[in-house]
N, C-alpha and C positions, 0 to 999 in steps of 0.2 A: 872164405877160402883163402889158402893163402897165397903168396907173390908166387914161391915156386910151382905149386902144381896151376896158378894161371900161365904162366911162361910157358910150362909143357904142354898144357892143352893147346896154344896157341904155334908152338910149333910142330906138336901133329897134325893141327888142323894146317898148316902149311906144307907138311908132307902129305897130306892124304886127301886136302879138298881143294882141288882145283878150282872152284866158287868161291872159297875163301882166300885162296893166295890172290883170285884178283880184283876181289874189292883190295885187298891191302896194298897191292899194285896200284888202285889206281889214286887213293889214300895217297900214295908218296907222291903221283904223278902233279895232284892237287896242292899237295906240300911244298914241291919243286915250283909250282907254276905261282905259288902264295909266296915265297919266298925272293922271288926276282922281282916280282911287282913292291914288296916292301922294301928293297936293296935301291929302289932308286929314290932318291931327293924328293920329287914331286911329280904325284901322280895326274893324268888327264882325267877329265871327268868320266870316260870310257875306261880310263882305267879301272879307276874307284870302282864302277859299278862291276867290273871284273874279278874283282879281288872282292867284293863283297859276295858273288856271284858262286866263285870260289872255297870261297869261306863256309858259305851254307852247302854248298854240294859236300864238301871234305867232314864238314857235321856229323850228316847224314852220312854218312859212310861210316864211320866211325860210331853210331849207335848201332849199325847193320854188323860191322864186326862184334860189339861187343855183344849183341844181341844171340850172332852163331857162337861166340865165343860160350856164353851164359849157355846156351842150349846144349852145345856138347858138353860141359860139365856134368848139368842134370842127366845124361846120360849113360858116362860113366860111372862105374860100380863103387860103393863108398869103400 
């Protein structure tokens, strides 16, 4: 499939599925929270295990989008 009708599936699925806009909410929230822990010099060991912690939640989010993403294609009429 190609780049553009992914982009459009994915932002109908953000006008019409409220399930989907908030995995990708919380997707950013995980991005935002991965990105302040890698902005600093050196991490505590609570850190690390935080941003690892992070890492694997924001994953899994990210297979669960692309998974609603995949589904609503197959749905759509060719």
């Amino acid at each position: 499939m190609d780049r553009n009708t992914l982009e459009e599936t994915k932002a109908h699925l953000m006008q019409t599925n409220e399930g989907f806009r908030a995995l990708v909410e919380q997707h950013h929230q995980y991005d935002v929270a991965v990105a302040e822990l890698e902005a600093k010099t050196a991490l505590s060991p609570a850190e690390e295990v935080e941003e690892h912690r992070l890492k694997k939640l924001k994953l899994q989010l990210k297979d669960q989008i692309e998974q609603v993403v995949a589904d609503a294609q197959r749905l759509q009429p060719a």
